[in-house]
N, C-alpha and C positions, 0 to 999 in steps of 0.2 A: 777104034774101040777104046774106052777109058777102062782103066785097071778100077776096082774097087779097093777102098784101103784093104789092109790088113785085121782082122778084130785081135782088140788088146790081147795078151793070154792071159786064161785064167791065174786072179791071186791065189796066189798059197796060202793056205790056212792057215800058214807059221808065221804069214807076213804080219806084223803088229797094224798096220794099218788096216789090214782087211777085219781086223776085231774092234775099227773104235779107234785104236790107239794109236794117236801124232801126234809129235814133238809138239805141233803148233797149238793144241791145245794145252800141252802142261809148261809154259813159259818159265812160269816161275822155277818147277824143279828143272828143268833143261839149266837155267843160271845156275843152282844151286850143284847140280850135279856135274859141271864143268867147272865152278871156281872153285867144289869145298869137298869133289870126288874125282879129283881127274887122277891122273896113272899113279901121283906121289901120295897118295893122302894118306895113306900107313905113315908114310915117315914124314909125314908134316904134320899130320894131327891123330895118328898111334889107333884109332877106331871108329867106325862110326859114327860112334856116341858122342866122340871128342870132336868131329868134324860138326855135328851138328850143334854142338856148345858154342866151339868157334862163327858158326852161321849165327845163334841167338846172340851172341855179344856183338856181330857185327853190322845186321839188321835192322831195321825197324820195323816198329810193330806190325805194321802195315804190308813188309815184305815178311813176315812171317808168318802173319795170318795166309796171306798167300799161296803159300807153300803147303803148310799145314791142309789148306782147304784143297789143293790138288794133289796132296799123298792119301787123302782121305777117296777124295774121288778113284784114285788111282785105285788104292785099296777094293772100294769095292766093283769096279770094273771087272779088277782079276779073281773074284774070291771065286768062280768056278772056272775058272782058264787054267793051263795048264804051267808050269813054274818056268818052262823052258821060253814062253811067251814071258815073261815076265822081263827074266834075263834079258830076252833079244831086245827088248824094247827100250830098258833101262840103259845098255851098252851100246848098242848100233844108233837108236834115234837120238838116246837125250846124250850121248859123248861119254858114259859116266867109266869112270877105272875101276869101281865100284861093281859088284856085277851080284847083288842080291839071291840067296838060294830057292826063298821062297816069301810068299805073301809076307808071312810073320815077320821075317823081317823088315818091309816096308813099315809095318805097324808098331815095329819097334824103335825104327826111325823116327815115325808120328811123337813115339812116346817120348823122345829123347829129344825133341821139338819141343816138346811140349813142357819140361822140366824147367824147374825154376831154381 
């Protein structure tokens, strides 16, 4: 008598994957939030805003468009999801030290991306 496997268990609703959301898709932030958000960036570069200046001067356009286009994506992914998925997904999948309260803040990261 052969054994049948086992069926997966159900994903949790809190799993970031089971809504869409893997690393493997946001490339770009996964780099961005492991070289310019990992556990020191307060004391390497004092804010977000500052980490992400540090990103624009060190980038090219090309990796910034990038990014920009997958914090945009991101953005609206989450805009009815709940913040605590945000978090899990930003800290657990993409590595980040970083750990966002809510949407707005993503989009205030866009904005600070985005400054010239």
């Amino acid at each position: 008598m052969s054994k049948r496997p086992k069926p997966s268990p159900p994903r949790d609703a809190a799993d970031p994957s089971s809504r869409g959301l893997r690393r493997e898709a946001f490339p770009a932030l996964r780099a961005f939030a492991r070289g310019y958000l990992h556990e020191d960036f307060t004391e390497v570069h004092g804010s977000i805003r500052q980490a992400a200046a540090a990103f624009r001067d060190d980038a090219s356009a090309d990796e910034r468009d990038r990014l920009v286009d997958e914090l945009e994506r991101l953005a609206e992914i989450l805009a009815s999801r709940p913040a605590r998925l945000l978090r899990q997904f930003v800290v657990e999948e993409l590595g980040s030290g970083w750990t966002p309260k809510s949407r707005d803040e993503i989009l205030e990261l866009l904005g600070a991306l985005r400054d010239r």
